[in-house]
GUDOTI-330315 format. One record per residue (C-alpha): residue in one letter; chain; residue number from 1; x, y, z. Coordinates in Angstrom, 2 decimals. Example, Ala and Ser with C-alpha at 12.3 -4.5 7.8 and 13.67 -1.06 7.14 Angstrom:
<lomis>
<lomi><type>A</type><mol>A</mol><seq>1</seq><x>12.30</x><y>-4.50</y><z>7.80</z></lomi>
<lomi><type>S</type><mol>A</mol><seq>2</seq><x>13.67</x><y>-1.06</y><z>7.14</z></lomi>
</lomis>
This chain:
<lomis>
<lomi><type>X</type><mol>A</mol><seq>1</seq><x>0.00</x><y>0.00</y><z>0.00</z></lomi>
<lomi><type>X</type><mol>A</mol><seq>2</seq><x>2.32</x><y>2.83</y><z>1.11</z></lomi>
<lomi><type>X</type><mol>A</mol><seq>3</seq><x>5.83</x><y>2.06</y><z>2.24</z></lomi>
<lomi><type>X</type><mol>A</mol><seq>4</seq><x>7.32</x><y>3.06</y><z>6.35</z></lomi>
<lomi><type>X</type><mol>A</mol><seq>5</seq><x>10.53</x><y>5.06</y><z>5.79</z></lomi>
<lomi><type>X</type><mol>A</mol><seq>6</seq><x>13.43</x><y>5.93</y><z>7.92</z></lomi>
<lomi><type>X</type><mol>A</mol><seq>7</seq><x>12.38</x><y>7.41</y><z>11.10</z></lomi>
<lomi><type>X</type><mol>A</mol><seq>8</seq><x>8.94</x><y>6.63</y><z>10.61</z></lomi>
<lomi><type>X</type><mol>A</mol><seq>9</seq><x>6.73</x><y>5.96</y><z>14.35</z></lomi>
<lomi><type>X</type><mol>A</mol><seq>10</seq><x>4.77</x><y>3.02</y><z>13.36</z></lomi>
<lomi><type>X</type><mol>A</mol><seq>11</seq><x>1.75</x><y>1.32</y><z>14.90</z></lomi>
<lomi><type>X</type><mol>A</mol><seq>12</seq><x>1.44</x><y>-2.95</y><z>14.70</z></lomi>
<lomi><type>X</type><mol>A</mol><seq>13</seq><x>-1.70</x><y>-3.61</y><z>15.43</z></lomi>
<lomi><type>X</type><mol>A</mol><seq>14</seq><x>-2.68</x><y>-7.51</y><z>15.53</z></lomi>
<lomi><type>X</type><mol>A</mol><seq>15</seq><x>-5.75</x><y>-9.61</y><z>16.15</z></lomi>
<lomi><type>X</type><mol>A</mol><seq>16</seq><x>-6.54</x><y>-13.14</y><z>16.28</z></lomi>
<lomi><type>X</type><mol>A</mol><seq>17</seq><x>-8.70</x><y>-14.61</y><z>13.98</z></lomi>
<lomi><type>X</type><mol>A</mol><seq>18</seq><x>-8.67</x><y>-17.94</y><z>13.64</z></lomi>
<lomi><type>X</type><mol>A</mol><seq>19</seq><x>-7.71</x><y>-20.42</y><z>16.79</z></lomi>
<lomi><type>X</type><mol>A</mol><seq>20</seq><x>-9.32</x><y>-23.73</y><z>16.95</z></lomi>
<lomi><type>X</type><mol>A</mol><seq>21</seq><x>-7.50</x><y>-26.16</y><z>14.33</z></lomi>
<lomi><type>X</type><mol>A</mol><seq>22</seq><x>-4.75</x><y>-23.33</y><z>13.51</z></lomi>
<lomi><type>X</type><mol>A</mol><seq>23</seq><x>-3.86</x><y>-19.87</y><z>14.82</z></lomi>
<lomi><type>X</type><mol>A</mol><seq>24</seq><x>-4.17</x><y>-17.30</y><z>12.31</z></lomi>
<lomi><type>X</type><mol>A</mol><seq>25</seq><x>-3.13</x><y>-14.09</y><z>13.20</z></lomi>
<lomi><type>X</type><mol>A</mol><seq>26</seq><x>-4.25</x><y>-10.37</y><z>11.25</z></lomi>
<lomi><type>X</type><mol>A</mol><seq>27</seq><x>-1.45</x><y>-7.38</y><z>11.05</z></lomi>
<lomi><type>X</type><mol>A</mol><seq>28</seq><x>-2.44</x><y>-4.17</y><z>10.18</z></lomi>
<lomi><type>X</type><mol>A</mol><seq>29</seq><x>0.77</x><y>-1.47</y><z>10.40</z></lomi>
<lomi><type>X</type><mol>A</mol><seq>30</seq><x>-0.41</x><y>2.61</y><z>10.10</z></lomi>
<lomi><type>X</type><mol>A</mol><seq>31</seq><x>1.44</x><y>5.45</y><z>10.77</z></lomi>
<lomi><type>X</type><mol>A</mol><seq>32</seq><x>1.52</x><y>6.51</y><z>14.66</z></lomi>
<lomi><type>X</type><mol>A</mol><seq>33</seq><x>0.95</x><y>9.96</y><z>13.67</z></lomi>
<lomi><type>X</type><mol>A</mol><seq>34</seq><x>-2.09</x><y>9.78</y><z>11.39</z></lomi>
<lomi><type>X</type><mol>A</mol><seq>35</seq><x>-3.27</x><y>6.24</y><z>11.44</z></lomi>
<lomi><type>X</type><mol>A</mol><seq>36</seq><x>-3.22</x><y>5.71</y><z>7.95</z></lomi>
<lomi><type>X</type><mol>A</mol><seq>37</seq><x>-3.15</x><y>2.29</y><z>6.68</z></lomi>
<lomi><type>X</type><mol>A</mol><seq>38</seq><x>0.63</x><y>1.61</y><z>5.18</z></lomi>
<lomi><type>X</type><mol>A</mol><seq>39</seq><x>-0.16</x><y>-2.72</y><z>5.01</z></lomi>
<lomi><type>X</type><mol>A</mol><seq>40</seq><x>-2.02</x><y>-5.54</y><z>6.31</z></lomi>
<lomi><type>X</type><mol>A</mol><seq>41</seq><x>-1.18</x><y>-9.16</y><z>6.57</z></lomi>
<lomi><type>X</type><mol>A</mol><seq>42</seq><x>-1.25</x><y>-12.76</y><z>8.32</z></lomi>
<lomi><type>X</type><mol>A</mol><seq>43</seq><x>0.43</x><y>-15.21</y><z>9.56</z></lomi>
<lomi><type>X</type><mol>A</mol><seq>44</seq><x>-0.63</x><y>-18.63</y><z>10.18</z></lomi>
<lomi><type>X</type><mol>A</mol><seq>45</seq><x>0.95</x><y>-21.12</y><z>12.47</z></lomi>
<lomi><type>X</type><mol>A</mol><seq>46</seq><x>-0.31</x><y>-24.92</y><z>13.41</z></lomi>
<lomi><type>X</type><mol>A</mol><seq>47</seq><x>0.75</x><y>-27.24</y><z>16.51</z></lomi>
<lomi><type>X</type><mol>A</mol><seq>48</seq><x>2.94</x><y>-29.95</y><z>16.20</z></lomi>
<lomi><type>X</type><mol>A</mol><seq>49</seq><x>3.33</x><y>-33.20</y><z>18.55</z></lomi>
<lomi><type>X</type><mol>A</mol><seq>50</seq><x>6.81</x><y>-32.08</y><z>20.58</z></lomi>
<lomi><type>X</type><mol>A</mol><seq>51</seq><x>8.09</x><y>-35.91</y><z>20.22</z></lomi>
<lomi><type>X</type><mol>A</mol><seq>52</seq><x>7.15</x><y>-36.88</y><z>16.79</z></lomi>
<lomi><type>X</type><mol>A</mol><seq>53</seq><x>6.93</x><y>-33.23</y><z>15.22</z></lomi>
<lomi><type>X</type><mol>A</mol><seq>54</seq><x>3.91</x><y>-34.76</y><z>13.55</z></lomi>
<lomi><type>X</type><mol>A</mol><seq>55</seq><x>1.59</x><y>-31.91</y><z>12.61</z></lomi>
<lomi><type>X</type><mol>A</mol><seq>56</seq><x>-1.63</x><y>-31.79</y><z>15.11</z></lomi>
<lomi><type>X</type><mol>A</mol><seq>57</seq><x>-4.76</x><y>-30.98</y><z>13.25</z></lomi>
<lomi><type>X</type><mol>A</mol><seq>58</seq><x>-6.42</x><y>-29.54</y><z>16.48</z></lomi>
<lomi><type>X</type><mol>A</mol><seq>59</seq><x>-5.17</x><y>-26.57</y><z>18.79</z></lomi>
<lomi><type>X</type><mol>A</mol><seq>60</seq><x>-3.95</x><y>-28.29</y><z>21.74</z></lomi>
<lomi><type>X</type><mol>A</mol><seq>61</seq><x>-7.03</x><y>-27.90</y><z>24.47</z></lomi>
<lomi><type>X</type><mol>A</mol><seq>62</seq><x>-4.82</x><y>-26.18</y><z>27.12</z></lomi>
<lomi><type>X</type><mol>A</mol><seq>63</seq><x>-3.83</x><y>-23.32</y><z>24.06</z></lomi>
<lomi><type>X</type><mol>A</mol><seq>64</seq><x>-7.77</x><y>-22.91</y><z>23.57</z></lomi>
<lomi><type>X</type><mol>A</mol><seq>65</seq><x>-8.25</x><y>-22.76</y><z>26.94</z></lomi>
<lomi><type>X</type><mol>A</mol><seq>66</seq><x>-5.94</x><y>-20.17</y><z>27.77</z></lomi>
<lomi><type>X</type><mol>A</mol><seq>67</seq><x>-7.30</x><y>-18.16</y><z>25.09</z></lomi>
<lomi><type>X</type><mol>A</mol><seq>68</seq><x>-11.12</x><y>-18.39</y><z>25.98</z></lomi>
<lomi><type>X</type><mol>A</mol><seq>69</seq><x>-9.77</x><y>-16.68</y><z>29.57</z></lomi>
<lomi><type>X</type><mol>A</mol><seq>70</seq><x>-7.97</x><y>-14.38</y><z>27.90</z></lomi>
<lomi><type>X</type><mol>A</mol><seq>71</seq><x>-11.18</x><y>-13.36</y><z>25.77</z></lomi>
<lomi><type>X</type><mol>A</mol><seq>72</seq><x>-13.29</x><y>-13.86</y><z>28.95</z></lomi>
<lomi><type>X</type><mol>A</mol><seq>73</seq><x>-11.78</x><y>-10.65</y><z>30.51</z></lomi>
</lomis>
């Protein structure tokens, strides 16, 4: 959209929208001073077994747990 130069005060702002078979998280970066929209992105991530670094096609429940407090507040 609009590149960040030198200098520039930036804002990251990031939400979660996606957490129950993968965490997918939104980015949105604006300028500190006016709040206009330079970019936007994601990022996705997924669980994997710590022993067999098989890939997990569920959140683990102690992950979506901690989250549903967090969102509880």
């Amino acid at each position: 959209m609009r590149p960040a130069t030198y200098g520039q005060q930036i804002e990251v702002r990031a939400q979660l929208l996606e957490y129950e078979n993968r965490l997918k998280i939104g980015y949105e970066i604006v300028d500190a001073a006016s709040g206009g929209r330079l970019t936007k992105g994601y990022t996705i991530q997924v669980a994997i077994h710590a022993a067999t670094q098989e890939l997990q096609f569920v959140s683990p429940p102690v992950m979506i747990e901690k989250l549903e407090r967090a969102w509880a507040r």
